[in-house]
N, C-alpha and C positions, 0 to 999 in steps of 0.2 A: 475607574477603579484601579488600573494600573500603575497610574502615581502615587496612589495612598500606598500599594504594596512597596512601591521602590521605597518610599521614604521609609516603612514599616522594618524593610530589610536594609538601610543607608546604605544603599549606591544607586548612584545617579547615571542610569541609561540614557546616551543621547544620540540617534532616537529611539522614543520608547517602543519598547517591542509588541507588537498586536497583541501575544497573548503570553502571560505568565503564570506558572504555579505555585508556590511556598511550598518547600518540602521540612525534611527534619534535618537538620544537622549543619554541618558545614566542612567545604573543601577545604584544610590546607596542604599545600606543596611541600612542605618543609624543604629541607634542604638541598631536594635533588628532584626535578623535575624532570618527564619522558613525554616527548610529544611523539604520537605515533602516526605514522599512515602505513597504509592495506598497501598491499606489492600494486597494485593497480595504480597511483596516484601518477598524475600527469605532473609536465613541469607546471603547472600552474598552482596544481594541489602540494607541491612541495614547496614552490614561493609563498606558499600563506604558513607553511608549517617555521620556514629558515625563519619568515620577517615577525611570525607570534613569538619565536625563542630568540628574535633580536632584543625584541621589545620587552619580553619578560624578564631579559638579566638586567636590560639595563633602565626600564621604568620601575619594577616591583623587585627589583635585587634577589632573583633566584635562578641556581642553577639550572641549565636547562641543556636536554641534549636532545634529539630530532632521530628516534630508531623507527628501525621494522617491528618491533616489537616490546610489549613492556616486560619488564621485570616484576615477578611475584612480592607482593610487599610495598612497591614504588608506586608512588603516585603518577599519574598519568593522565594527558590528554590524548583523546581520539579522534581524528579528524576524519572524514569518509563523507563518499557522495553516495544517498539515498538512490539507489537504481528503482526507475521505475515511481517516482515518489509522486503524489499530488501535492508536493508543495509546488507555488507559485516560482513564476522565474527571483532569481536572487532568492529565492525563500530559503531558510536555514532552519536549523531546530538546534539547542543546548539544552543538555540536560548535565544538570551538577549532583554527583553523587559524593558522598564523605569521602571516596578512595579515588576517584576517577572525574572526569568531564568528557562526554561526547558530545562533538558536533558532526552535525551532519547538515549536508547543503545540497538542493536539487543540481546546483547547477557550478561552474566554478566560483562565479562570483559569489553565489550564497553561503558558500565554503566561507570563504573569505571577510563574507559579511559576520559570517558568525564568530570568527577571531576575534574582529574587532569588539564585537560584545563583550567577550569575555575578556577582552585586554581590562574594558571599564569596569566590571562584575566586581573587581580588588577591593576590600576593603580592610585597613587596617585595624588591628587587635595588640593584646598584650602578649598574644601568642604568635605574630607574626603576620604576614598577608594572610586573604583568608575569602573565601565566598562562599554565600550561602548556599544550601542546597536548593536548588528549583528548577523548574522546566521552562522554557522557553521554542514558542513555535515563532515565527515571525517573518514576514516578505511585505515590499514596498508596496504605495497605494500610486505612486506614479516611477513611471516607467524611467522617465531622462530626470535626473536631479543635478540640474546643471547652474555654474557660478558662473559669471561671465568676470572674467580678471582682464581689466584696461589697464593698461601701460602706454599707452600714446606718451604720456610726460613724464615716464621715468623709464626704467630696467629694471629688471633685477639680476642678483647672479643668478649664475647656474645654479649654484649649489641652494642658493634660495629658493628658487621656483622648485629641485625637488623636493624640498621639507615641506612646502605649502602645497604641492600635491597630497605629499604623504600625510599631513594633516585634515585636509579634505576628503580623504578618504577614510579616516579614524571616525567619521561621522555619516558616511556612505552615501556621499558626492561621488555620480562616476559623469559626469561630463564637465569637462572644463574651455568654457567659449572663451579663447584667450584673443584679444583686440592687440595685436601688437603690431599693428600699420606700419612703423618704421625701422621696427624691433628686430627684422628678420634681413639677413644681408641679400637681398633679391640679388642672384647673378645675372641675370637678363639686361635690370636695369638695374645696375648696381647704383649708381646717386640717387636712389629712393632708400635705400639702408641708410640708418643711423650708424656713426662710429661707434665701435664697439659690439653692433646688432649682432646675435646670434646667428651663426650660417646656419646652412640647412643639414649638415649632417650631424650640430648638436640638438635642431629640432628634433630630428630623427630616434635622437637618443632618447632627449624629455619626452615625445610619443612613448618609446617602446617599455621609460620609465614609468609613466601613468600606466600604459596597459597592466604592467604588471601586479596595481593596486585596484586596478578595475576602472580607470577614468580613462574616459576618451579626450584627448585634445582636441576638440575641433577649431580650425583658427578662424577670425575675422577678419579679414583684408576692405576694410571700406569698401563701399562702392556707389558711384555717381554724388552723394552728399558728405561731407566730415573726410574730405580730399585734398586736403592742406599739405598734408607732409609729401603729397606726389607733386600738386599742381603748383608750389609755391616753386618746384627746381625752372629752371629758365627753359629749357630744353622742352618742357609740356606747357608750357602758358599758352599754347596757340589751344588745348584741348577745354579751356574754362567757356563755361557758357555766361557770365559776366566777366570781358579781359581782365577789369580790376579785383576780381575776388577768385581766391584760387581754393573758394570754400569747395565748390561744385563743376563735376563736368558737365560740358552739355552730350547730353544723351541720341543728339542726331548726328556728329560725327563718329564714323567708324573707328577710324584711330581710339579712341576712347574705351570700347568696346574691345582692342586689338592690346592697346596695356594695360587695364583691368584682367582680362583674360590670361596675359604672360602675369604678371603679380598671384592671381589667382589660383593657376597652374603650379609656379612654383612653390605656394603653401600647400596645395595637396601635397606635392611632393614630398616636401616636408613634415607631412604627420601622414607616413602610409597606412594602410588597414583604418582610418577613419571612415565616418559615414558620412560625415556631413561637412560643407562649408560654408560659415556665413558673411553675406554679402553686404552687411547694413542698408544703405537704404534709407535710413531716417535724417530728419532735420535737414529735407531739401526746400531750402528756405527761396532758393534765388530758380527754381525751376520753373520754367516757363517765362524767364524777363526777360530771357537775349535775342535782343531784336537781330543782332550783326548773321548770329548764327542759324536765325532763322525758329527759334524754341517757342517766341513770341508769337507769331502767325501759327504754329504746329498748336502750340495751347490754346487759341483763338477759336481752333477748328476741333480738336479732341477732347479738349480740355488738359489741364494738371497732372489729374487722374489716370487719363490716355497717356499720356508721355511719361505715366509713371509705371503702368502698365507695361506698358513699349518695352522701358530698359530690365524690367523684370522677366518680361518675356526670352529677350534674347542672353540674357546673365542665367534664367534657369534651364533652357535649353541647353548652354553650355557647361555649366554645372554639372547635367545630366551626364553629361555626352563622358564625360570622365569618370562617372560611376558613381556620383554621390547627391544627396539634397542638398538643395538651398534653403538654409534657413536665412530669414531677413527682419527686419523690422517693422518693415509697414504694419498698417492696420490690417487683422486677418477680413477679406471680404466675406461680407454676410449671405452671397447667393452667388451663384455659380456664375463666372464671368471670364473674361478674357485671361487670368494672372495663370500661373503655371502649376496644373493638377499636384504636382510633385514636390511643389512647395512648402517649405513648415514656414507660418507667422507667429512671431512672439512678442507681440506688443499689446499684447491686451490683456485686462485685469479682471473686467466684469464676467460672470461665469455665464451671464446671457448673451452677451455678445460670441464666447468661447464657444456655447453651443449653437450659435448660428451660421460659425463659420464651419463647425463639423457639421451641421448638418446640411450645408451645402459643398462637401466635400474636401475641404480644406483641412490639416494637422496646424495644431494650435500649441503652442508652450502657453502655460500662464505666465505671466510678469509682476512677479514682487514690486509694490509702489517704490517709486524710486525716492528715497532719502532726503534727496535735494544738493547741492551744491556747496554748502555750509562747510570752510575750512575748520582742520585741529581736530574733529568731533563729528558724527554723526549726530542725528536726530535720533535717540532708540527709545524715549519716549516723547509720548505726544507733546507739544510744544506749540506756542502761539506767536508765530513771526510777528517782530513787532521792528521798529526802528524810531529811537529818538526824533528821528529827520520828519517823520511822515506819521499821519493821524488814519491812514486809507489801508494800510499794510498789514493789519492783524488779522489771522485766518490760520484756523487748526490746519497744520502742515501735516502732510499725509507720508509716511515710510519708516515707521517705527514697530517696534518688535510686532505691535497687536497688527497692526497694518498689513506685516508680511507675512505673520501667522495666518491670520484669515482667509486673506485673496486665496494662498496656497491652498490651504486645508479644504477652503471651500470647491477648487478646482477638483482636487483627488477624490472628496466624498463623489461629486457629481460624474468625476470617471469620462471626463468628454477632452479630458489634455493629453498628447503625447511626451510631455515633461514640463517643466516649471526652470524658467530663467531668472537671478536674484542677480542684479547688475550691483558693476562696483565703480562708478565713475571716475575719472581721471582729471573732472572737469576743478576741483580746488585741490588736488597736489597731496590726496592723504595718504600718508603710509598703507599700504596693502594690508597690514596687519590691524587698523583701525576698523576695518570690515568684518573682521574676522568675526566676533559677534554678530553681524547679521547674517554671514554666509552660515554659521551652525543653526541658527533658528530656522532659516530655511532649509535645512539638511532634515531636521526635525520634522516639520509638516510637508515635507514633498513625503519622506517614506513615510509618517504615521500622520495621518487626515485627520485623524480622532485621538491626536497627543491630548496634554495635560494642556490644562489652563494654560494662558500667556504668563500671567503674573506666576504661579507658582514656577514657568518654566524656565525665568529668569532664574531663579532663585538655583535653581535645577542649576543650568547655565554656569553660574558662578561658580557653585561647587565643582561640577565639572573640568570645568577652563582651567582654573585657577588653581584649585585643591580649596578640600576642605579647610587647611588651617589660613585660609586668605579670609578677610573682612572687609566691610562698609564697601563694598563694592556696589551694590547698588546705588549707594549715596555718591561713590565715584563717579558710576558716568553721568550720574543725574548734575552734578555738579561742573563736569565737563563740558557737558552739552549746553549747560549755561554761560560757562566762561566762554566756550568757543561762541556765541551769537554775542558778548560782547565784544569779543577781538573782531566780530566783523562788521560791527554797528560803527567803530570806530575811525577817525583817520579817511583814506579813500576808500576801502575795499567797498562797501558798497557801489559806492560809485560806479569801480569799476563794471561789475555787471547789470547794475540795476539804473543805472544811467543819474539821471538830474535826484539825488537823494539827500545831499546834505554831505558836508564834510568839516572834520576840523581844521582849523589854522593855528601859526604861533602867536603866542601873546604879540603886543608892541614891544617895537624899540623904544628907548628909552628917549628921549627928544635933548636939548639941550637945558643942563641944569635938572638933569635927572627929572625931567619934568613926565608925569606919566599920571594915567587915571586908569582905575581897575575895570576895564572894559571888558577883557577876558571871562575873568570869574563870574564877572553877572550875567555872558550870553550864555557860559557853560554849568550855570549852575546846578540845573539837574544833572547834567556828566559828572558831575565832579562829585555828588548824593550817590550815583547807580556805583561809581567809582569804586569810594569808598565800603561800600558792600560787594563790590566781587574781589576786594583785595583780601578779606575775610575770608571769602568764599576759595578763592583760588589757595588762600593759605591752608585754608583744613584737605585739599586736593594735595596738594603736596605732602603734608600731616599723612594721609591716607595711603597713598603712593610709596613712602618711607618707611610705616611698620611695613606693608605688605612684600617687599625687599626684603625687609630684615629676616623673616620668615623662607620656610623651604617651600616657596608657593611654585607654581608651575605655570611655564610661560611669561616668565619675565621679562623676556624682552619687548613683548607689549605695553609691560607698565612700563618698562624704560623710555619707549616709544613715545607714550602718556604723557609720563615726566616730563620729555624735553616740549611736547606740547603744553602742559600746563604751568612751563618756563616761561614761555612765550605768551601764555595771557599774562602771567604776572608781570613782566616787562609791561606788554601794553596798558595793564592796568598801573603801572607806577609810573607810566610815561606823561599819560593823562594827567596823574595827580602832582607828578612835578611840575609842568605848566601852571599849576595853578598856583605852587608855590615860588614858582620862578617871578611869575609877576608881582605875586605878595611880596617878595625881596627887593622886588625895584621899585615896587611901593614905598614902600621901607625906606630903600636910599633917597628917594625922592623926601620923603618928612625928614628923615633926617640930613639930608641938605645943607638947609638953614639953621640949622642947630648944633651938629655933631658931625662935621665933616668925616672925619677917623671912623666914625662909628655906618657912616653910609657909606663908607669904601669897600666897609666887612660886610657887607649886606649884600654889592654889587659883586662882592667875592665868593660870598655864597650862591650867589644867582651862579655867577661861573660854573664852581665845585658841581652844583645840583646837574646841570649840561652835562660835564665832563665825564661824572660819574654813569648818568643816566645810556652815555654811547659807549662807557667798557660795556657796560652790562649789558646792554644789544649784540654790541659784538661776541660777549662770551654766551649769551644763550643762544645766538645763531649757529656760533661755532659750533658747542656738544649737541645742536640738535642735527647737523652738519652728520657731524660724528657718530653720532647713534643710528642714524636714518641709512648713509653710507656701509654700513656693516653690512648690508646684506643688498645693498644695488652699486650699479654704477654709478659715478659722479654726472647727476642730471645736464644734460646741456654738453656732457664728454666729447671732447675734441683731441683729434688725432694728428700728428705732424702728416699722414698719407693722406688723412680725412678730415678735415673740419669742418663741426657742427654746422648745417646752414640754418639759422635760427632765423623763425616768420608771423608774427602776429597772425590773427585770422580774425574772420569777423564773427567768430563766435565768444570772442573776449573769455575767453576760460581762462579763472583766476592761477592756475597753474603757469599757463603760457604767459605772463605778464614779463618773465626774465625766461635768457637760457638756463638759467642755473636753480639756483635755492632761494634766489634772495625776494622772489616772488611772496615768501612769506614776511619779509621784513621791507618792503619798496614802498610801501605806506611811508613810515617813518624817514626814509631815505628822502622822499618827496618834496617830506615838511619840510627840511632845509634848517635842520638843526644844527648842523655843521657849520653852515656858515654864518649862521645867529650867533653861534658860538665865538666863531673868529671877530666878528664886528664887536661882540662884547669885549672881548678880548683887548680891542685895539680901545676902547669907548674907556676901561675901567683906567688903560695906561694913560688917556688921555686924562682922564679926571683927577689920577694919583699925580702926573705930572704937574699939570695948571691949576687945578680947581684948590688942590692942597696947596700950594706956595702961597 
């Protein structure tokens, strides 16, 4: 009933509030706005008053000044915490009257939750900003509403990571599980920092930054599996439990245990007043094989299980011992067993499995389905993996909007999670801002169990995100999420992860006497059908992407982001289809040959031009997408004259890790050996102008 009101009253609450009323009239500000708080207000009740009258001169263009008191006449906000109140923890209450707004919040973050309502409440008129009159009671249905932000393969700035806090908090995200392994300049072991990594006293900072929008940083430091960026430095290869893979430690030397724990140690340090650390734990793939180390005989005897048990055992103990929990990833155990009481598990999705781990004593996050691995584009609606290569591969992929709505919604109704985790992968290299849509949908159903509909919530979403005067955006990403599974059906990228799948090659060389048969186009001729329909398709993305610019939409730099993504299909889609024209032309000089010398030189000239042309255009849509991605991180793979990058493959093949740099997204094409097809042409056509004409 609460979405039909929103829409009844247009503005789009995200998340919707438990409970609303319609009333008569409406607030406006006019010209001069008073945001008030009671002589009692703490520093935290005056951080939510400064950052509502930052936001309100400069999102909704009104004066605003932050007193003790209102002036008779003037419009006003009332901020005040309900003493004594049966609202739920974060719970808040607004109420909008034609002169005034009071909010009231049991607690400081409900304060704060309530700001953020009302920041969205705005709706535009011919009379100016404006919201309607109504009441609003509202508090979360789970407790941790946490994003896990990976950066293993990238940075970001500083100044990045606070807008994307303060963002995540516009939607009332207060936990953020930040995976940043190499991101942080560890002093202990300092060659486990990347160049450039943020010390500990700007973590310090971005901690005391999120607290003061209500989010907790809790960090992820790996641990025993997803141990590349420690184990690959020369100095720890003796702690790997397979020597050749420096994916995993083995869990029965102490040392392992002794730099885990300084690594560890110094991420508490660096987000003080947290509660929690998480340890990963997942995708211990090579656990229990190393015979040298003796892991092999220990699994023999315990089992996997046991030696998984083991390192959780002695990693939550120590956790403890500093004052905080372990969250991890394992599977939460269904019955009370050896793992560490004091553990939270967040790997699980099914809401019976979530309550069997509670009811054997265990704190459980739920886990939004994860997305999948899919460069340029998420999956945000349902979609059917498919691959030209292979006839075995199609199966409805799971981690799309309805996917992450449910699992969640369904946790909060049943009331048996201590919070809800929506991972962001780092595994294909996508902008942190590509996420952004599913980290709000999940901000949605972790505080309201019982939101709107999926499908009307998109729709929500857009408006939202974007502003009202943005369009066809739903047809955007639906159409993104197309183009991106063909940019990865093509070339190597499969390959890469998905091993023996099929790949493209270049046409032929041309043989002597331009001699050539169209082999090319008849193996690729379904590519070269699917082709020709995403070049359509990727051109109306861009069509889309270019009004939505044009306009005063909000959050641009996502569709910019888009953009230089949906460059980049159109590249690979025109890459494709000059191949196809490439060998048409040497077809071409080949019949003309024997008939029109002059005339099959311009053909083998055109084969050229198509080449030539085809690698500006690489290079310049690598470049702005270089340039646009770069604005708000570091230069991937950043190397310092004090420090340089030590760059290490891993055997987890993540499409991101394929280069130190960016060109991870263009090393396909780099592969093909276009370059030097090019130069042989090159030398082939001066041969044929030279001899073949005389």
């Amino acid at each position: 009933m609460n979405d039909k009101l929103l829409e009844q009253l247009a503005i789009d609450l995200i998340p919707q509030p438990r409970e609303i009323v319609s009333g008569e009239g409406t607030f406006r500000p006019g010209e001069k706005l008073a945001i008030v708080l009671p002589g009692t207000a703490d520093e935290e009740d005056c951080f939510a008053a400064s950052d509502l009258a930052d936001a309100l001169r400069g999102e909704i263009g009104i004066q605003v000044e932050v007193a003790g008191q209102s002036v008779e006449g003037e419009c006003a906000v009332l901020l005040n915490r309900r003493q004594g109140s049966d609202l739920k923890s974060e719970g808040y209450t607004l109420a909008v009257q034609p002169n005034q707004v009071v909010i009231e919040g049991n607690d400081a973050a409900g304060l704060f939750w309530g700001t953020r309502t009302l920041l969205q409440s705005f709706r535009a008129s011919s009379a100016g900003p404006e919201i309607p009159c109504m009441e609003i009671e509202d508090s979360p249905d789970i407790r941790w509403r946490s994003i896990h932000y990976d950066t293993k393969h990238h940075q970001g700035s500083f100044e990045y990571v606070q807008g994307f806090i303060r963002n995540l908090a516009r939607y009332k995200v207060n936990m953020l599980v930040w995976e940043w392994e190499d991101k942080l300049a560890y002093e202990r072991h300092p060659e486990v920092g990347a160049p450039g990594a943020f010390t500990k006293e700007q973590m310090r900072e971005l901690t005391a930054f999120a607290r003061q929008y209500h989010v907790q940083i809790v960090p992820l430091v790996q641990g025993l599996g997803h141990v590349s960026f420690i184990l690959k430095h020369p100095q720890h290869r003796h702690l790997r439990e397979i020597p050749d893979s420096s994916w995993e430690f083995c869990p029965l030397k102490e040392e392992s245990y002794e730099l885990l724990f300084d690594l560890w140690d110094e991420a508490m340090e660096a987000t003080p007043g947290s509660e929690f650390l998480h340890i990963g734990s997942d995708e211990t793939y090579e656990l229990g094989l190393g015979e040298a180390c003796g892991c092999k005989q220990k699994a023999d005897e315990i089992g996997k299980s046991g030696l998984m048990q083991l390192f959780l055992q002695r990693s939550g103990e120590h956790v403890e011992s500093r004052g905080r929990r372990a969250l991890c990833w394992a599977n939460a155990p269904r019955v009370k067993g050896d793992f560490p009481a004091n553990m939270v598990f967040m790997d699980n999705s099914r809401v019976e499995e979530l309550a069997a781990a509670r009811n054997a004593g265990y704190d459980v996050f739920s886990y939004a389905p994860n997305p999948g691995i899919e460069p340029l584009c998420l999956g945000y609606f349902p979609w059917v993996q498919f691959s030209m290569w292979r006839d075995d591969i199609g199966r409805i992929h799971k981690g799309s909007f309805r996917d992450a709505a449910d699992t969640i919604a369904d946790a909060g109704k049943a009331g048996i999670t201590l919070g809800s985790i929506t991972t962001s992968w780092d595994d294909s290299g996508l902008h942190t801002q590509a996420w952004m849509p599913r980290f709000v949908c999940a901000a949605e159903y972790s505080w309201s169990a019982n939101g709107p509909d999926v499908d009307r919530w998109i729709d929500r979403f857009m408006r939202r995100y974007f502003g009202r005067q943005a369009s066809d955006l739903r047809e955007l990403f639906q159409l993104l999420q197309e183009g991106a599974l063909f940019y990865y059906d093509t070339f190597q990228r499969r390959v890469w992860h998905w091993g023996e799948i099929g790949k493209i090659h270049l046409p032929d060389f041309p043989r002597e006497i331009v001699e050539y048969n169209p082999f090319w186009r008849r193996q690729y001729a379904q590519l070269l059908h699917v082709a020709q329909e995403e070049r359509q398709k990727v051109a109306r993305v861009l069509t889309i992407i270019d009004a939505n610019l044009e306009r005063e939409v909000e959050n641009r730099y996502d569709l910019e982001i888009f953009r230089t993504c949906a460059e980049l299909m159109r590249h690979n889609v025109d890459l494709v289809l000059m191949l196809g024209r490439l060998e048409e032309a040497i077809c071409n000089a080949h019949n003309l040959h024997f008939s029109d010398r002059p005339e099959g030189l311009k053909s083998l000239q055109r084969a050229r031009a198509m080449i030539e042309e085809n690698l500006e255009d690489r290079q310049k849509v690598f470049d702005d997408l270089v340039e646009v991605w770069d604005r708000t991180r570091l230069p991937k793979g950043l190397s310092l004259p004090e420090k340089p990058f030590l760059f290490s493959p891993d055997r987890a093949r993540h499409f991101a890790n394929r280069t130190p740099d960016m060109r991870y997204l263009i090393v396909d094409e780099e592969l093909l050996g276009l370059e030097d097809y090019l130069e042989r042409l090159k030398a082939y056509i001066a041969d044929y102008e030279g001899n073949l004409l005389s």
